[in-house]
Backbone as CSV, one residue per row, in Angstrom:
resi,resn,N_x,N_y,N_z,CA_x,CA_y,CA_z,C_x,C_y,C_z
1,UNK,52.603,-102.535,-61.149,51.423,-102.018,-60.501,50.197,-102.715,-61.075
2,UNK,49.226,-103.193,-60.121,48.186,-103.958,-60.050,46.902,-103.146,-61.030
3,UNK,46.568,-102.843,-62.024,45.269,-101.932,-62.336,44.101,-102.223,-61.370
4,UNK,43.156,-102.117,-61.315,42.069,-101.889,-60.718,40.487,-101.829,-61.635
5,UNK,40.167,-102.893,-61.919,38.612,-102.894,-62.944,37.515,-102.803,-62.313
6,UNK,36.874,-101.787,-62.886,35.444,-101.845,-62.087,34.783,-102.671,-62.900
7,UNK,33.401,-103.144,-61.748,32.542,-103.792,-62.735,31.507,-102.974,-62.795
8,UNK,31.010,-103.565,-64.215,29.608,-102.888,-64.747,28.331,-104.046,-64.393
9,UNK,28.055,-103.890,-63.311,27.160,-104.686,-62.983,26.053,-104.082,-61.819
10,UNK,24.429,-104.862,-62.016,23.892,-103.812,-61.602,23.867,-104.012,-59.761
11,UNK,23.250,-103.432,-59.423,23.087,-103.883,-57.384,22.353,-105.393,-57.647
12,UNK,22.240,-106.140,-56.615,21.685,-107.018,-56.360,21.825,-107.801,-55.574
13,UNK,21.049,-108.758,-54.975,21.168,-109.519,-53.831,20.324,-109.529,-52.995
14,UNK,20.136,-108.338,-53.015,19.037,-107.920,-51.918,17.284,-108.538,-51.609
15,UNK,17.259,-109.722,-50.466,16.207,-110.008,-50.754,15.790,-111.028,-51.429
16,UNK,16.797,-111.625,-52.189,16.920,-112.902,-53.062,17.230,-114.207,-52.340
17,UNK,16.552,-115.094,-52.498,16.898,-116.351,-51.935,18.028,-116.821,-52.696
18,UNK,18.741,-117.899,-51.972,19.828,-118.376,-52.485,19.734,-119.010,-53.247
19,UNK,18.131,-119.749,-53.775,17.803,-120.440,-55.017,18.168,-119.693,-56.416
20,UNK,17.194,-118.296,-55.854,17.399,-117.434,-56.534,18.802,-116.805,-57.321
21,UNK,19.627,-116.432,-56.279,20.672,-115.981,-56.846,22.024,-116.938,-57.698
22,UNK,21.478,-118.524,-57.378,21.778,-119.400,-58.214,21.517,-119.332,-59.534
23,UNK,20.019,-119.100,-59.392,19.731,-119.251,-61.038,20.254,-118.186,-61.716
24,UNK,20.091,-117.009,-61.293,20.651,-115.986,-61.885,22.380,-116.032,-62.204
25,UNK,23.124,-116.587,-61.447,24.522,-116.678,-62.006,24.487,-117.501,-62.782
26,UNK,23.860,-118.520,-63.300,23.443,-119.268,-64.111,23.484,-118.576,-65.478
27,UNK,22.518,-117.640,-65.325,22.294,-116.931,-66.738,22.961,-115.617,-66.874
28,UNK,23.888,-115.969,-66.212,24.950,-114.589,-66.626,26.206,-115.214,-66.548
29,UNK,27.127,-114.281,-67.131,28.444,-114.294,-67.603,29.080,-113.427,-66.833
30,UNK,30.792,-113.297,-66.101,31.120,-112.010,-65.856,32.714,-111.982,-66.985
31,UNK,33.197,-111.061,-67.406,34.193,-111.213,-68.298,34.673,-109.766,-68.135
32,UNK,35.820,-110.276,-68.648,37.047,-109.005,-68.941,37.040,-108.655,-69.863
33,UNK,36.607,-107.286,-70.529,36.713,-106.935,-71.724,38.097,-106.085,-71.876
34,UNK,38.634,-106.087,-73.306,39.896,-105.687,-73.467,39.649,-105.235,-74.811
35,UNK,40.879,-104.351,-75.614,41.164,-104.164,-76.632,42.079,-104.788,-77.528
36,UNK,42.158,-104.850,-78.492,43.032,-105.612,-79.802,42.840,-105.128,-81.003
37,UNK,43.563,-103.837,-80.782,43.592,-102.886,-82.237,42.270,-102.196,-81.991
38,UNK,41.145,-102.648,-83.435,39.866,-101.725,-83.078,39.107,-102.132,-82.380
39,UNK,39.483,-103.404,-82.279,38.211,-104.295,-81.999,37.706,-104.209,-80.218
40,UNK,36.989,-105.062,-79.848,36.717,-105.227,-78.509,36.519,-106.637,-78.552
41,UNK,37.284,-107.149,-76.886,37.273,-108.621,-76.998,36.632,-109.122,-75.868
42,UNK,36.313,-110.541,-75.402,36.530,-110.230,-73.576,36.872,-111.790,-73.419
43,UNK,37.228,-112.015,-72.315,37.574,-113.490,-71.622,36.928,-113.296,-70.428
44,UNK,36.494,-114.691,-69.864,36.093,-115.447,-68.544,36.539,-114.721,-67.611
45,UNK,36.070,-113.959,-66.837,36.873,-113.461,-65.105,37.481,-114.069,-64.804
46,UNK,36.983,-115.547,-64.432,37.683,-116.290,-63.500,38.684,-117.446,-64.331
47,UNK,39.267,-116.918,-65.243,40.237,-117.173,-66.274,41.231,-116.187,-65.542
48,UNK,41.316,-114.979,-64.971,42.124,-114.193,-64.994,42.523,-114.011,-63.519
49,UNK,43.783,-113.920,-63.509,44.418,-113.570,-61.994,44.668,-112.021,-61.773
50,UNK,44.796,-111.224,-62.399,45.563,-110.015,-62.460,45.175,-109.095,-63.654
51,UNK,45.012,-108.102,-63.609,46.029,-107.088,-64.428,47.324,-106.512,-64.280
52,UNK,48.332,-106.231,-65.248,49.306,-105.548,-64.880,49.718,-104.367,-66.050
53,UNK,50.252,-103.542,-65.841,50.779,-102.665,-66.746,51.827,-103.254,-67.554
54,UNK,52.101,-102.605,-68.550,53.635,-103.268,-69.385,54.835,-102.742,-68.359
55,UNK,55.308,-103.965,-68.548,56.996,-103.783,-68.330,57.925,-104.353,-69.638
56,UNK,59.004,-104.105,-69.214,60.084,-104.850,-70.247,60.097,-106.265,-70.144
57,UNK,59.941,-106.071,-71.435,60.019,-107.974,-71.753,61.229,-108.355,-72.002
58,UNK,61.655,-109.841,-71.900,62.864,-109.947,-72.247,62.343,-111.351,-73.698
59,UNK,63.182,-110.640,-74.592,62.764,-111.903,-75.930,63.333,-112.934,-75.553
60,UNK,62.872,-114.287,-76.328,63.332,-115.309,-76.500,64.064,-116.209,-77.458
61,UNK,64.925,-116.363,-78.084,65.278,-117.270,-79.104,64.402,-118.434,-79.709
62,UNK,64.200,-118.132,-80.530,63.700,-119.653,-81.325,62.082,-119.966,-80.825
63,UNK,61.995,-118.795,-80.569,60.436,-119.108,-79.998,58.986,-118.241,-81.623
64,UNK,58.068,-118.987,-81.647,57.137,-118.254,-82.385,56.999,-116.721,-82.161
65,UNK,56.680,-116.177,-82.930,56.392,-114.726,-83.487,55.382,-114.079,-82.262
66,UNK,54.101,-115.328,-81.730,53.419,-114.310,-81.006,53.655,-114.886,-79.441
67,UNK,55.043,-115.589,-79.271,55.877,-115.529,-77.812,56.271,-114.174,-77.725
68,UNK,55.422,-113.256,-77.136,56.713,-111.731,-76.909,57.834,-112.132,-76.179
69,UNK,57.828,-112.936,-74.846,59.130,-113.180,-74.508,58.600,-113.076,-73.018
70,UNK,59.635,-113.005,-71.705,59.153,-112.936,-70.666,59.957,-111.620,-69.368
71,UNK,58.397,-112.066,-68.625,58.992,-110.830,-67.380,58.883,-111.500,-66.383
72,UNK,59.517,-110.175,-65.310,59.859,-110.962,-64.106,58.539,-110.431,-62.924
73,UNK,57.263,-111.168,-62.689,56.448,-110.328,-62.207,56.542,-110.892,-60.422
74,UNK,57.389,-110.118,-60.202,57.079,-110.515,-58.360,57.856,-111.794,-58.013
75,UNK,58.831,-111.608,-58.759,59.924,-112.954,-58.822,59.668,-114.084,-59.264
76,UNK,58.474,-114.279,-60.381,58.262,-115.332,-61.151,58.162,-114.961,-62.526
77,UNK,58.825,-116.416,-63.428,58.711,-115.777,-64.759,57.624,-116.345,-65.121
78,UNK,57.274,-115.341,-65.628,55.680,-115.125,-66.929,56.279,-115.126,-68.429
79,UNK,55.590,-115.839,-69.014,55.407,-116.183,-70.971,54.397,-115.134,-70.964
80,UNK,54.852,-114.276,-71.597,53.743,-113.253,-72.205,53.556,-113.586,-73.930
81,UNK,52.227,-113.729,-73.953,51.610,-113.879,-75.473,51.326,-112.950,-76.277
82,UNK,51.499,-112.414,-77.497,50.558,-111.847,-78.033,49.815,-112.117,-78.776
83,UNK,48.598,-111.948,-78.342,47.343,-112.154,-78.418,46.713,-111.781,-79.939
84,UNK,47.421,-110.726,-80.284,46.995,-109.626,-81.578,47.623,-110.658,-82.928
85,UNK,49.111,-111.184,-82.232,49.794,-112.056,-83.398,49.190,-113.208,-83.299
86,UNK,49.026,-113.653,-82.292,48.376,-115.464,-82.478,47.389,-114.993,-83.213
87,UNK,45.961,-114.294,-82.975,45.029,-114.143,-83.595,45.155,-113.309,-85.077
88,UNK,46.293,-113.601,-85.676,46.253,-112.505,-86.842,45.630,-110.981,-87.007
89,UNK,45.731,-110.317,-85.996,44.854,-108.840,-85.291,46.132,-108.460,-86.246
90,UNK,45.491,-107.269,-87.142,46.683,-106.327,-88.224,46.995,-105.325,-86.347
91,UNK,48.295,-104.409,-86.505,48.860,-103.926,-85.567,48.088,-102.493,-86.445
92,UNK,48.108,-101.485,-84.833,46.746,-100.287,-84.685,48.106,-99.640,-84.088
93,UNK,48.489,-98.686,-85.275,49.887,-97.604,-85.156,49.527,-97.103,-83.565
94,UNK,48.709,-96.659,-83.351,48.192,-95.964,-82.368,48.454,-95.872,-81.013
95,UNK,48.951,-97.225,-80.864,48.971,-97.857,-79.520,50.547,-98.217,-79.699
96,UNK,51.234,-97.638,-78.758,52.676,-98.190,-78.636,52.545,-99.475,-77.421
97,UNK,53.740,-100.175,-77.484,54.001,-101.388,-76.908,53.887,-101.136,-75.265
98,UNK,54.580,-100.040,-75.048,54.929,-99.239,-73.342,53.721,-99.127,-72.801
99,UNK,52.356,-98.621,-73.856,50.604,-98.669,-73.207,50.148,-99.958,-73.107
100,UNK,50.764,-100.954,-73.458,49.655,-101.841,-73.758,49.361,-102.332,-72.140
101,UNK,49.289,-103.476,-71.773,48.394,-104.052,-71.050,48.425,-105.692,-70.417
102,UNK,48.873,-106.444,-69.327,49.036,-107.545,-69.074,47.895,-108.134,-68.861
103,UNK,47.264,-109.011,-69.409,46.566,-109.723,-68.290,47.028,-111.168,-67.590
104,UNK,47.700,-111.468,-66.628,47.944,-112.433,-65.663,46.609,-113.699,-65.515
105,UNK,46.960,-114.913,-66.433,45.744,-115.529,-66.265,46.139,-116.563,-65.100
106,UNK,45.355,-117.003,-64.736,45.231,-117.533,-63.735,45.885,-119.312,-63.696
107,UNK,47.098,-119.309,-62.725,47.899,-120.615,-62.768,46.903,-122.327,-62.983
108,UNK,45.677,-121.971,-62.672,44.902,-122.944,-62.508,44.490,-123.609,-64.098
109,UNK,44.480,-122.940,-64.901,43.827,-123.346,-66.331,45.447,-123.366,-66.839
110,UNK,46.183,-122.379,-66.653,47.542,-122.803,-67.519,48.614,-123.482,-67.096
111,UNK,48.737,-123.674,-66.130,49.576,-124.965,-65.942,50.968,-124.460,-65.527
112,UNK,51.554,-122.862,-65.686,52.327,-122.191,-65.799,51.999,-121.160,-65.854
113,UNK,53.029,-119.844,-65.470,52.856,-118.510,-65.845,52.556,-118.214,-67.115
114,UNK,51.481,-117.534,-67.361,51.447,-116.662,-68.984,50.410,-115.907,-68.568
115,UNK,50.685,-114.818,-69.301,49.892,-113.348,-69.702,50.043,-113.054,-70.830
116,UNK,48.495,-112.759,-71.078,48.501,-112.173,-72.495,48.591,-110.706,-72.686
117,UNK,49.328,-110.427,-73.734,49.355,-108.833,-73.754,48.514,-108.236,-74.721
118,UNK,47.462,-107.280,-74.564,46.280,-106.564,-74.791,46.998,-105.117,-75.061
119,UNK,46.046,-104.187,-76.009,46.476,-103.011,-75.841,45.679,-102.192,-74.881
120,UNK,44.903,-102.885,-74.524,43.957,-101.860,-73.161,42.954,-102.623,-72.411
121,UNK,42.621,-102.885,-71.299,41.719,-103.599,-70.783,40.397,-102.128,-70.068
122,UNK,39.481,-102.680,-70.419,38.435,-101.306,-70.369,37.064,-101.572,-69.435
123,UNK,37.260,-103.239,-69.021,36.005,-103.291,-67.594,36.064,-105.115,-67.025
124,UNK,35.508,-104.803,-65.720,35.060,-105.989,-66.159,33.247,-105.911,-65.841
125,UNK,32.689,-107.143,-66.472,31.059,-106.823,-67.151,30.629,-108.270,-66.538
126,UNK,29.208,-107.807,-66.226,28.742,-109.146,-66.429,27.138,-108.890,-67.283
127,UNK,27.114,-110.153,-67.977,26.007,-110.139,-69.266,25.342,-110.945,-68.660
128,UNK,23.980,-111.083,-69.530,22.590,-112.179,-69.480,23.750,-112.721,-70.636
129,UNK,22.951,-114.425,-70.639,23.229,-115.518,-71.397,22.337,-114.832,-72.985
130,UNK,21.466,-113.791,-72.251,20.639,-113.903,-73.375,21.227,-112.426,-74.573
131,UNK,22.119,-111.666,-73.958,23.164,-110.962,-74.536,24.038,-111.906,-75.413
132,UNK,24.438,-112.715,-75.728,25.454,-113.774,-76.363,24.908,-114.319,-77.757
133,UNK,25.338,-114.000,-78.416,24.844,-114.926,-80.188,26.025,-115.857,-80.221
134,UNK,25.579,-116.774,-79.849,26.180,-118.027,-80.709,26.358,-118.474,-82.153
135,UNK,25.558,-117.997,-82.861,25.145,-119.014,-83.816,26.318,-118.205,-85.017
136,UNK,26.367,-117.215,-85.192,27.487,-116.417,-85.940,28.572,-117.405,-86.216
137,UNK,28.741,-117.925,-85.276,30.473,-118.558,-84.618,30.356,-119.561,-84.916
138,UNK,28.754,-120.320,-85.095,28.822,-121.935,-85.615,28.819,-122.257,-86.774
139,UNK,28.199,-121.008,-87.521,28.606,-120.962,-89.074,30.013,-120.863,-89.585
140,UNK,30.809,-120.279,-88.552,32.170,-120.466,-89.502,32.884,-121.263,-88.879
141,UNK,33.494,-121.930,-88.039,34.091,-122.906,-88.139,33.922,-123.964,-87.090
142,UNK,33.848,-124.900,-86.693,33.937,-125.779,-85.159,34.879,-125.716,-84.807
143,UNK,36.658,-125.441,-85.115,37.886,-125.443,-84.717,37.860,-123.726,-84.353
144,UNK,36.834,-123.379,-83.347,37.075,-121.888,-82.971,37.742,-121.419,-81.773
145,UNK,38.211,-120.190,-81.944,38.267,-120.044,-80.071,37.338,-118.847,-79.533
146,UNK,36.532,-118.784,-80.750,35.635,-117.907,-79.703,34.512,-118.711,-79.787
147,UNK,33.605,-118.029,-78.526,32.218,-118.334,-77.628,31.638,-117.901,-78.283
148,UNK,31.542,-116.538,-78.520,30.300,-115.744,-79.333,30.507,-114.454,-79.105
149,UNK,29.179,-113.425,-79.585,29.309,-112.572,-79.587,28.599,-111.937,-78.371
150,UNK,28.741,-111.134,-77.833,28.531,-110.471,-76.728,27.871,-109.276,-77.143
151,UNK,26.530,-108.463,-77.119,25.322,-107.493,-77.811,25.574,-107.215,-76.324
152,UNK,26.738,-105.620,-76.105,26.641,-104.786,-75.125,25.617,-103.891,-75.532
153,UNK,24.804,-102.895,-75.148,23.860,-101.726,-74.740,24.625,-100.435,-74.675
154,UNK,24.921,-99.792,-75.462,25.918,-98.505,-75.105,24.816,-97.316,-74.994
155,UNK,24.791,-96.141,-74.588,24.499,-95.191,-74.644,25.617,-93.655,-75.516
156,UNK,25.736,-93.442,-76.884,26.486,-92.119,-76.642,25.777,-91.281,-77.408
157,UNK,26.187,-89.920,-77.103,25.563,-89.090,-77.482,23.795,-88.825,-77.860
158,UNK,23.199,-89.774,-76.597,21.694,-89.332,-76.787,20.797,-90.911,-77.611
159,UNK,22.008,-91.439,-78.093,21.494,-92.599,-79.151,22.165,-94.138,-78.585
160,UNK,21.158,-95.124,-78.769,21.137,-96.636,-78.106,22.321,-96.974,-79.360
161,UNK,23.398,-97.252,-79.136,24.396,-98.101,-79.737,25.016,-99.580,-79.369
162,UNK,24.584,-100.928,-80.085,24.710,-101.918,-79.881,26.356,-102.357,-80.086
163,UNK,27.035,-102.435,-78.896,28.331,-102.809,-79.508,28.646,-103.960,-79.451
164,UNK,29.706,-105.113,-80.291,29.594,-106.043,-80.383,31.238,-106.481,-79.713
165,UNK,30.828,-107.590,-78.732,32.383,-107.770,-78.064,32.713,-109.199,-78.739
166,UNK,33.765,-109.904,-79.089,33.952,-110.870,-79.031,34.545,-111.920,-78.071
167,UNK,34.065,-112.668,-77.415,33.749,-113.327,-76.548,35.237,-114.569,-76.765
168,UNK,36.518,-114.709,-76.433,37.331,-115.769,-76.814,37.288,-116.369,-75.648
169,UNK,36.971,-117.735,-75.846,37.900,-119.109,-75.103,39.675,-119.133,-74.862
170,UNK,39.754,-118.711,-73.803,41.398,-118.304,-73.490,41.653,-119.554,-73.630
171,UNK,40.879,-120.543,-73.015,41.705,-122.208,-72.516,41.838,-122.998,-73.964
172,UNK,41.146,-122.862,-74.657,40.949,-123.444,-75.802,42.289,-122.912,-76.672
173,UNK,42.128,-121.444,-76.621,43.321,-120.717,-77.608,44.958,-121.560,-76.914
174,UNK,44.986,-121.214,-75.938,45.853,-121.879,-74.974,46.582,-123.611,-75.384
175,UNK,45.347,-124.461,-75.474,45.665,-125.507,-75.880,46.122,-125.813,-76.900
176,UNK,45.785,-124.841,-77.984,46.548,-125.220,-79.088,47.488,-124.292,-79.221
177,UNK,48.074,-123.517,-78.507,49.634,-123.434,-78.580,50.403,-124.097,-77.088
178,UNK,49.604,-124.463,-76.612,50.278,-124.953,-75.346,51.573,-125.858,-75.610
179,UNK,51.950,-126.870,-76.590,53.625,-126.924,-76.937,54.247,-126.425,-77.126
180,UNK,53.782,-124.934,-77.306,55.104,-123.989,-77.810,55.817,-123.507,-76.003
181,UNK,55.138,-123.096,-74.914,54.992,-123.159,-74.204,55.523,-123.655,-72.769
């Protein structure tokens, strides 16, 4: 079964020239935000083909630790990743394997079926460019796979809470396991 993401994005269009609404996609982002233990993550929309719920995986022999193994989605096989093990994410008791979460990326950047498995996918968003810190990410390494940080706007309980998403390069992460693959 297909999930269904809303976006958090505001009205618009209305009234805007097409110059206009150029520039503005320009300076925005739209992304999938997801979970990985505590954290909050997000990838490119148009990185992504799908959501899906967990199904049974079937393991693989002789394959790396964060190959979970593959399923059969709609009569094609999918390499499902985990995402939590490639990225050294410690495992969050909390969340059993049966909740977690597919995301189906899109055949165009991978070359092949793969989905990464998430423990929850929670929107999809679109940001200003001017929401994004870069510079965090250039201090620690140039061999990264993340973009940056993403300064969401939360509202709870009465009080402005800045939450911080991390922003990964799927294609990038991708490429460097893409021989295993």
């Amino acid at each position: 079964m297909t999930d269904s993401i809303q976006e958090d994005q505001p009205e618009s269009g209305r009234g805007n020239t097409r110059g206009e609404l150029k520039a503005s996609a320009a300076e925005s982002v739209q992304v999938v935000e997801f979970l990985l233990g505590r954290e909050h993550f997000a990838i490119d929309l148009f990185d992504v083909r799908e959501v899906v719920e967990y199904t049974t995986i079937t393991k693989l022999p002789n394959t790396p630790s964060y190959i979970k193994g593959i399923i059969d989605l709609r009569g094609e096989i999918t390499t499902i990743i985990d995402l939590k093990q490639q990225m050294n994410i410690p495992e969050d008791t909390d969340v059993h394997e049966e909740d977690c979460r597919v995301i189906v990326l899109d055949d165009r950047i991978t070359k092949s079926k793969i989905g990464i498995m998430v423990d929850d996918v929670s929107s999809v968003s679109t940001f200003s460019l001017t929401q994004v810190d870069k510079t965090a990410i250039a201090e620690t390494s140039a061999d990264t796979h993340i973009i940056g940080i993403i300064k969401k706007q939360t509202r709870i309980k009465e009080r402005d809470i800045t939450e911080l998403i991390i922003w990964i390069d799927i294609r990038h992460l991708l490429e460097t396991i893409n021989h295993t693959v």
